[in-house]
C-alpha positions in Angstrom: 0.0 0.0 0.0 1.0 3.5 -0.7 3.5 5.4 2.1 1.3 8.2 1.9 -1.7 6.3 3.7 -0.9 7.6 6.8 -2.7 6.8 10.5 -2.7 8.0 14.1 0.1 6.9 15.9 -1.5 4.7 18.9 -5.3 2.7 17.6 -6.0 0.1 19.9 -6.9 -2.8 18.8 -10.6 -2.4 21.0 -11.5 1.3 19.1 -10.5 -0.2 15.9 -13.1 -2.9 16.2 -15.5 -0.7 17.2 -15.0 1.7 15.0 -15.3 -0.9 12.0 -18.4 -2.4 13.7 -20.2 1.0 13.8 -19.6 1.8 10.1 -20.6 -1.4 8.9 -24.1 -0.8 11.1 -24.2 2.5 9.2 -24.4 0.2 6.0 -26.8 -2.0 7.4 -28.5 1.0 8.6 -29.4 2.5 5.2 -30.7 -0.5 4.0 -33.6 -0.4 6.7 -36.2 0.6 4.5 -35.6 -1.6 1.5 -37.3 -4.5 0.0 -35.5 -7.5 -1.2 -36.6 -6.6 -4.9 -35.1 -3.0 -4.4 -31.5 -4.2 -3.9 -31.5 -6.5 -7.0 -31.9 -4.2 -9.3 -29.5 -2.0 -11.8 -30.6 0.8 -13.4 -27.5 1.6 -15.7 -24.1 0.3 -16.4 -22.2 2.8 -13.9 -24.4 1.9 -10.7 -24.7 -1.2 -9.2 -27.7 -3.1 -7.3 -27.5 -2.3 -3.4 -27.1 -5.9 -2.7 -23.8 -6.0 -4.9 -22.5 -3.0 -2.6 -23.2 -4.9 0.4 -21.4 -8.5 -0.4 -18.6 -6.3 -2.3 -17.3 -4.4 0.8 -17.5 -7.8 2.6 -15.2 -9.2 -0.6 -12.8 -6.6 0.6 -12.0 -7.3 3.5 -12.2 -11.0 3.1 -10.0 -11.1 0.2 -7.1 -8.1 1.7 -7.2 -8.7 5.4 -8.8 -12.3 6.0 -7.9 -14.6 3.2 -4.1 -13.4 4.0 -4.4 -15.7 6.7 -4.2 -19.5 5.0 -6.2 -20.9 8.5 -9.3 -18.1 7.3 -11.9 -20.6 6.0 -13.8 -18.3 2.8 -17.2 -18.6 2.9 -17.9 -19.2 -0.9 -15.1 -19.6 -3.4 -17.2 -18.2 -6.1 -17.7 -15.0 -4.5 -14.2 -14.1 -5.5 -15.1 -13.6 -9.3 -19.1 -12.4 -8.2 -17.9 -9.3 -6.3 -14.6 -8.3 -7.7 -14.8 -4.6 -9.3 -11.6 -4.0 -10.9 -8.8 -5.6 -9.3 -7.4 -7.9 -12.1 -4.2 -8.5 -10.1 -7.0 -10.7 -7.7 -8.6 -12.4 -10.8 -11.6 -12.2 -13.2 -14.7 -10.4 -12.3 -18.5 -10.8 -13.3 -19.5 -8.1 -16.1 -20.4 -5.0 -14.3 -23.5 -3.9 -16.7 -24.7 -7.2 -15.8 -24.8 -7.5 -12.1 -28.4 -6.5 -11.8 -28.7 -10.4 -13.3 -27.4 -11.6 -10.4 -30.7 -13.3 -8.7 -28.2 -15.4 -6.6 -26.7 -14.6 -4.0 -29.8 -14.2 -2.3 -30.2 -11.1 0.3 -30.6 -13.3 2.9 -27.5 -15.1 2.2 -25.5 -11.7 1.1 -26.8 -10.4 4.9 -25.3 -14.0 6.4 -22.1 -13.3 4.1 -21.7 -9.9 5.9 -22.1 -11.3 9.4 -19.5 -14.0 8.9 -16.8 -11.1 7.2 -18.0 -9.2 10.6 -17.2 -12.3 12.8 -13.9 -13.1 11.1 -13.0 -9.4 10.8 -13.6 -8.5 14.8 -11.5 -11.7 15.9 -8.9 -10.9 13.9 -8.3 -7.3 15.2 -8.8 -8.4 18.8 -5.6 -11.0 18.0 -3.8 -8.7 17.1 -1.0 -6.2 19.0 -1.5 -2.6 18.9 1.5 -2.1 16.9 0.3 -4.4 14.5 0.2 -1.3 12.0 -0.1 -3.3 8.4 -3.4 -5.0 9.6 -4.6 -1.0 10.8 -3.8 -0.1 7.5 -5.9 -2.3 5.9 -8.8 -2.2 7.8 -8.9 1.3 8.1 -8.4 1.6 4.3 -11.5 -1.2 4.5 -13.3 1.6 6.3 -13.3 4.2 4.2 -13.9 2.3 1.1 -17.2 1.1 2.8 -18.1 4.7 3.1 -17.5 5.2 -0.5 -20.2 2.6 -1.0 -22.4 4.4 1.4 -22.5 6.9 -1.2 -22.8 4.6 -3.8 -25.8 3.2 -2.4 -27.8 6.5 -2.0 -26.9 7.7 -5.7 -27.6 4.5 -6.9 -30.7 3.9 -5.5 -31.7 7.1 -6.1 -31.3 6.6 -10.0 -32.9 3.0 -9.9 -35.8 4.9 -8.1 -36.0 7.8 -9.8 -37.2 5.7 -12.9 -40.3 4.5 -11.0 -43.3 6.7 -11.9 -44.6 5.7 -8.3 -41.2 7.5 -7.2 -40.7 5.7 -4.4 -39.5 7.1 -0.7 -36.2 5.8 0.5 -36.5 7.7 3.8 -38.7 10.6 4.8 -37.4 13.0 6.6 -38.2 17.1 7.5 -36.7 19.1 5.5 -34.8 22.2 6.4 -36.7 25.6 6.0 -34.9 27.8 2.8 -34.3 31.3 2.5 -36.4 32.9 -0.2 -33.9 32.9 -3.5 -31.9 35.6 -3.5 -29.3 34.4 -1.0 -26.2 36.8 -1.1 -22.8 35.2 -2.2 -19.8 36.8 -0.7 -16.5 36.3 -2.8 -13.1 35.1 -0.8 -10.5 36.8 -2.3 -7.5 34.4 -2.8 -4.2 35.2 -1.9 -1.5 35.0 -5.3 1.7 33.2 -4.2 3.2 29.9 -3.3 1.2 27.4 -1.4 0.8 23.8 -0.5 -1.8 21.2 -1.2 -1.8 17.6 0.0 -2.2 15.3 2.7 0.3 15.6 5.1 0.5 14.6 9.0 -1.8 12.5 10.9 -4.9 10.8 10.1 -5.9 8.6 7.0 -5.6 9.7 3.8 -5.8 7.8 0.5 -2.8 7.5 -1.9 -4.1 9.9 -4.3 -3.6 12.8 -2.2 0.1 12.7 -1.7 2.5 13.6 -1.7 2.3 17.3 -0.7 4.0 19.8 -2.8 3.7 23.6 -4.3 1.6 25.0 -6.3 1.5 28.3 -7.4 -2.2 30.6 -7.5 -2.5 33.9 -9.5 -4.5 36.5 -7.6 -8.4 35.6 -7.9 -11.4 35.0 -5.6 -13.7 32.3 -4.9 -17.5 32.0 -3.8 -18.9 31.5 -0.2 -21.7 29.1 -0.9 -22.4 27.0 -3.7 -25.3 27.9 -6.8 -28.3 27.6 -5.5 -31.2 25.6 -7.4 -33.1 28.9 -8.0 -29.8 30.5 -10.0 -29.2 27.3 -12.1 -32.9 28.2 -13.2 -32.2 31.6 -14.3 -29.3 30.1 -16.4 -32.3 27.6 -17.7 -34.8 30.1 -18.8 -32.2 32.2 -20.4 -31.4 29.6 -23.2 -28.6 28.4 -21.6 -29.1 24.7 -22.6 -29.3 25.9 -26.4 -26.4 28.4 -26.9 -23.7 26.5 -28.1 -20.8 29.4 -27.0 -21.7 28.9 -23.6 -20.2 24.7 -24.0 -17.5 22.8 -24.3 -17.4 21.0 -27.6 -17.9 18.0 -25.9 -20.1 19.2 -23.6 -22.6 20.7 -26.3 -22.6 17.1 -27.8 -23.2 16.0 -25.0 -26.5 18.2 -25.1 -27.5 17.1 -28.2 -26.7 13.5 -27.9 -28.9 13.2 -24.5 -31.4 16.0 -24.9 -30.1 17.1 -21.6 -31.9 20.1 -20.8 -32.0 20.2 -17.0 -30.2 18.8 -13.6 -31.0 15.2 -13.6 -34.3 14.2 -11.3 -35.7 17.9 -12.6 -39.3 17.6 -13.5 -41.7 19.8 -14.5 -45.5 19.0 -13.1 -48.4 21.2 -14.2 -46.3 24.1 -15.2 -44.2 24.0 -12.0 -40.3 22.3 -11.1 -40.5 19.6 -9.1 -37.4 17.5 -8.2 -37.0 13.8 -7.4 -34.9 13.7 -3.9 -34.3 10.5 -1.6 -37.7 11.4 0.3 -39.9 11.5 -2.7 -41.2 14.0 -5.4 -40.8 17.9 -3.8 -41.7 21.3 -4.9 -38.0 22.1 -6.5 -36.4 23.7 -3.6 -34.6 27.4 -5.4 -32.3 28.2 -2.5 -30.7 25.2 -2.3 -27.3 23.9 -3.7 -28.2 22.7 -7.2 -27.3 19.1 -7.5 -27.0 16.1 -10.3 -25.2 18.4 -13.1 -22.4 17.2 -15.0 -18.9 19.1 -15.3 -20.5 19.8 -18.7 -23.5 21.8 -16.9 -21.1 23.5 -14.3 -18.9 24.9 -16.7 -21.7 26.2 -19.1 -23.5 27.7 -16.2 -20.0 29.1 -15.1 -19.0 30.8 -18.2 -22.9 32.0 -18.5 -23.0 33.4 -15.2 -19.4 35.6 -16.1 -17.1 33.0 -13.9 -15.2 29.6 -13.8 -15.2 26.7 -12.1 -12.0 26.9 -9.6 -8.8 24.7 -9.7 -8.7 21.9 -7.0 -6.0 24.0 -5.5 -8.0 27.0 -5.2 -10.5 25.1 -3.6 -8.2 23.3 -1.1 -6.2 26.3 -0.1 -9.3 28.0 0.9 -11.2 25.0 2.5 -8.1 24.4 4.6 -9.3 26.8 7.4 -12.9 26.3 6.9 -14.3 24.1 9.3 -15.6 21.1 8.1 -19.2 21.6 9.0 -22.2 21.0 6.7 -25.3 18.8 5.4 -24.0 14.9 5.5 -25.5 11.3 5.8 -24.9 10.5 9.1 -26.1 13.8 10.4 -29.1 13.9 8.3 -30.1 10.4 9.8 -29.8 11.0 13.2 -31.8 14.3 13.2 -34.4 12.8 10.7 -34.1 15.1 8.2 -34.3 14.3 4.1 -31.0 13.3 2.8 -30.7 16.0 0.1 -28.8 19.6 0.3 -30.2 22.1 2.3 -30.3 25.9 1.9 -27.9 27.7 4.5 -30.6 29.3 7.1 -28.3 32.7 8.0 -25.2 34.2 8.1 -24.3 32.2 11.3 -24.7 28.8 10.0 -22.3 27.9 7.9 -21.5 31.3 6.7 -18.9 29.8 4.3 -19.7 26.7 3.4 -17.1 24.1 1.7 -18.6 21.0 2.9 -21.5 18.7 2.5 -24.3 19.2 0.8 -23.1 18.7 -2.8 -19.5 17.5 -4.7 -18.2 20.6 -6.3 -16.8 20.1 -9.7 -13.1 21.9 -9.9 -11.9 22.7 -13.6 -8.7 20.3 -12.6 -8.9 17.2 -14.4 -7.9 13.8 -12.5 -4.2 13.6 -12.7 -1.4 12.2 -10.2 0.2 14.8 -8.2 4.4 15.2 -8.8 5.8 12.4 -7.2 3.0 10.0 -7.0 3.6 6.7 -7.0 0.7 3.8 -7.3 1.4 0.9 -5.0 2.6 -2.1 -5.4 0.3 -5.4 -6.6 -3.9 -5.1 -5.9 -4.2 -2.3 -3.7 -2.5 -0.1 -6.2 -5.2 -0.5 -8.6 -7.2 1.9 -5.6 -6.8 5.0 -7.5 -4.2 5.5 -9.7 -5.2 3.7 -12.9 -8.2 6.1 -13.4 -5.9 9.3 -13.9 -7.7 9.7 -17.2 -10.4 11.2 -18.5 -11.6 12.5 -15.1 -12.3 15.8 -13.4 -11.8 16.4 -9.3 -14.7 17.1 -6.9 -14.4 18.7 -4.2 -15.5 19.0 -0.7 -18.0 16.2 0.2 -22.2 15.4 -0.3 -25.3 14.7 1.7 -24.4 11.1 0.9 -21.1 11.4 2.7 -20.4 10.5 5.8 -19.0 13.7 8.3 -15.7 11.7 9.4 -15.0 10.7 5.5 -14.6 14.3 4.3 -11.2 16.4 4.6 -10.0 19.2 2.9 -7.3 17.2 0.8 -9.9 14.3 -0.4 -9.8 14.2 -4.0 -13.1 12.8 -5.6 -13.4 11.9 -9.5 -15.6 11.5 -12.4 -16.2 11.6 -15.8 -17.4 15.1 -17.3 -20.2 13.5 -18.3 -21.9 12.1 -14.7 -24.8 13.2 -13.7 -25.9 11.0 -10.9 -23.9 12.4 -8.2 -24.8 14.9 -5.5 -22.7 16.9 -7.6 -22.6 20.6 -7.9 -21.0 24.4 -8.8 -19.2 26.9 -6.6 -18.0 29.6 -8.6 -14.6 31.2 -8.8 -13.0 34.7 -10.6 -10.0 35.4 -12.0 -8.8 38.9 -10.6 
């Protein structure tokens, strides 16, 4: 594994348990609601079905951490080519479009599969010593690609349900009261100089955010909040979907290829927006972040609106101070509020806001940082080998958890994703 994955000095063996316990009951957690049918299915190539999330981050541990151990006994042998994503230096893996196939494993059996990776998983760290730091490495790393699937499993099953005409409820929740549109943006003037980005110190970090070097910003300022729903629709009812000077050349095929002509889960019901959130169909909120628009969409709207999208640099020297407060899964849940983004109420909460709510697309495209080096074998395969093609987000979702957000976490995606709680914050070159 990378050098750069980097951990707290003392973990006990008894919080490291405990803390892997707790975020697989998150998993579990978000699957309260959901039938049997509603975690088979697969409702496009790039998601999966819910149930293929759950025995997937089992796979991961089982095949990194447990299957290390030659006395482990694996609990199905075919699993190994079932819920494999991309690591070819495991093995083969089962076509991703068709996973939705998959009417075996069963649930039931995908839930007993979890509860015997659980078992095997908690024994194991109690064995060890607390300076055993390769097997807190990998568990740790274990953790926070769980939490990725987290968030895979709210945009995923938000796009399987979001083709139901029924448009089904994941999770009801109250929703937070929004400032009539209109909210003011203040601008954060960036200093020009020398700075550094990059994970450095303490805590986890994954390999694509190392090392940490310099980078150098010319003078320019950078917005407070992200664009709110109710802006995105002025940039709507302007034309902005049908002036080509406004786009990318890929991004205006992209247009006319799809008919794109709004954020995804936009509809519009007797004359009036409506928008398709986790809790059901709701009266499109306008002061809220905009989500579910492609790089595409952020950088029309950007140029449109007389701005750009900001580097990830920008974006991380300014978040560095901010605090890392915001609308996120595990916060939404335990105050039973709708998991989608969330207007900012005053001037006193959140009065710049950098995290949660919605991934903010950067104009920096997925590349390794000077110096980077993949790892070695399987675990290498993590990040590095999808520096292509990709832009960076920025800064964290409603679907993320609040302890799986930093400053330095680099997200990715192709320019054309939609899918994602993904959205704009604007930036201005001085």
């Amino acid at each position: 594994m990378s050098q750069s994955i980097e951990l707290p000095p003392a973990v006990s063996p008894q919080s490291l348990c405990d803390r892997y316990l707790a975020v697989r009951s998150f998993t579990m957690k978000l699957c309260e609601t959901l039938s049997p049918e509603d975690c088979c299915l697969q409702s496009m190539e790039n998601a999966s079905p819910v149930r293929w999330h759950l025995a997937h981050t089992s796979w991961f541990f089982e095949t990194f951490l447990l299957k290390q151990d030659s006395s482990y006994g694996v609990f199905d042998d075919s699993y190994e080519v079932l819920f494999n994503s991309y690591y070819n230096a495991v093995g083969e893996q089962f076509p991703r479009h068709q996973r939705g196939l998959l009417s075996r494993p069963t649930l039931e059996q995908t839930f007993a599969y979890r509860e015997h990776i659980d078992q095997a998983v908690a024994e194991r760290i109690k064995a060890a010593t607390d300076d055993d730091s390769h097997l807190t490495r990998i568990v740790e790393l274990g953790i926070q690609h769980e939490q990725q699937h987290q968030e895979l499993i709210l945009t995923d099953l938000k796009h399987l349900f979001s083709h139901n005409p029924l448009f089904p409820v994941f999770r009801d929740g109250k929703s937070r009261s929004s400032q009539p549109h209109g909210t003011t943006t203040a601008w954060l003037p960036g200093l020009e100089g020398v700075h550094e980005i990059g994970h450095a110190g303490e805590g986890f970090a994954f390999d694509n955010e190392s090392p940490r070097h310099r980078v150098f910003l010319e003078q320019h300022s950078i917005a407070s909040r992200p664009v709110s729903s109710g802006e995105f629709l002025n940039f709507i009812e302007d034309g902005g979907y049908t002036r080509p000077e406004l786009w990318l050349s890929m991004g205006w095929d992209f247009v006319q290829r799809t008919g794109c002509a709004h954020p995804l889960y936009w509809f519009q019901v007797d004359g009036s927006w409506q928008e398709y959130t986790l809790a059901g169909l709701r009266p499109l909120d306008q002061a809220a972040p905009v989500t579910h628009v492609s790089y595409f969409e952020a950088d029309a709207y950007a140029r449109w609106a007389g701005g750009r999208l900001p580097t990830e640099a920008e974006w991380e020297v300014h978040a560095a101070d901010v605090p890392r407060e915001g609308h996120f899964a595990d916060t939404l849940l335990a105050s039973n509020s709708a998991i989608h983004p969330a207007s900012i109420d005053s001037e006193d909460d959140f009065p710049v806001q950098m995290f949660g709510d919605v991934w903010e697309w950067t104009s920096s495209s997925y590349a390794p940082y000077p110096g980077y080096q993949p790892a070695a074998g399987a675990l290498g395969e993590y990040n590095g080998k999808f520096m292509c093609n990709q832009y960076v987000l920025r800064g964290g979702s409603v679907a993320t958890s609040s302890d799986h957000i930093r400053a330095t976490y680099r997200n990715f995606f192709s320019p054309d994703s939609q899918w994602q709680f993904s959205g704009i914050r604007l930036a201005k070159s001085e």
